[in-house]
N, C-alpha and C positions, 0 to 999 in steps of 0.2 A: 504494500500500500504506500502510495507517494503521498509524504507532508505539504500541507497546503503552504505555498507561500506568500507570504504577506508581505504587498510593496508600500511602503506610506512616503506619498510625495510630499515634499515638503515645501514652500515656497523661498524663491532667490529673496532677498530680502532687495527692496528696493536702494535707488540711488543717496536718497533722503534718508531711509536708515540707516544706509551705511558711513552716511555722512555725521549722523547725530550721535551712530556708534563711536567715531573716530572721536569727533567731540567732545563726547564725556571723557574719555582716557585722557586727551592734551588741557582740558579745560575743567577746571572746577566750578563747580554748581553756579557759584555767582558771578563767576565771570562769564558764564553763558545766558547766567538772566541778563546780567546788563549787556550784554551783545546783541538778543534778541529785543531788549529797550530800545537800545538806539535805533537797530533797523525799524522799528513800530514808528519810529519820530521820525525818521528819515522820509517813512511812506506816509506820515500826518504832513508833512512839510510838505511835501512833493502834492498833497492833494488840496492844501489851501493854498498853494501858488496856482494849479491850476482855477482855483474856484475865483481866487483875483481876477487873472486875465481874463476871464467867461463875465466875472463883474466890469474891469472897465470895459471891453466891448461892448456889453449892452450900454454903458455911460455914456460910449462915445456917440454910439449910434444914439441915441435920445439925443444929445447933444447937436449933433447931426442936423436934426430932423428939425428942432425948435429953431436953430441959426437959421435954416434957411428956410423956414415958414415966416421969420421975420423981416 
């Protein structure tokens, strides 16, 4: 009688875990909170400069529009 064999796949672990693997080993706990802080402020930065220019062009255009009505 042949023993049944049992295969269990296991999954490659992604790019991202392997990265956050290496991470913990070079970096201690609070230097990877404050690593991931700053990148959070970097993308809060990057999305209220976007939100300004989207404000002054609606400015300008209002501006625009009133100057030469007058």
């Amino acid at each position: 009688m042949q023993a049944a064999t049992h295969v269990r796949a296991t999954a490659l672990p992604s790019v991202t875990d392997a990265l956050r693997a290496v991470e913990a080993l070079l970096l201690g706990s609070g230097q990877r909170t404050a690593r991931r802080n700053a990148w959070t402020s970097v993308l809060e930065d990057r999305r209220r400069a976007k939100d300004r220019v989207e404000a002054q062009h609606v400015l300008e255009a209002v501006a625009g529009r009133t100057s030469s009505a007058t």
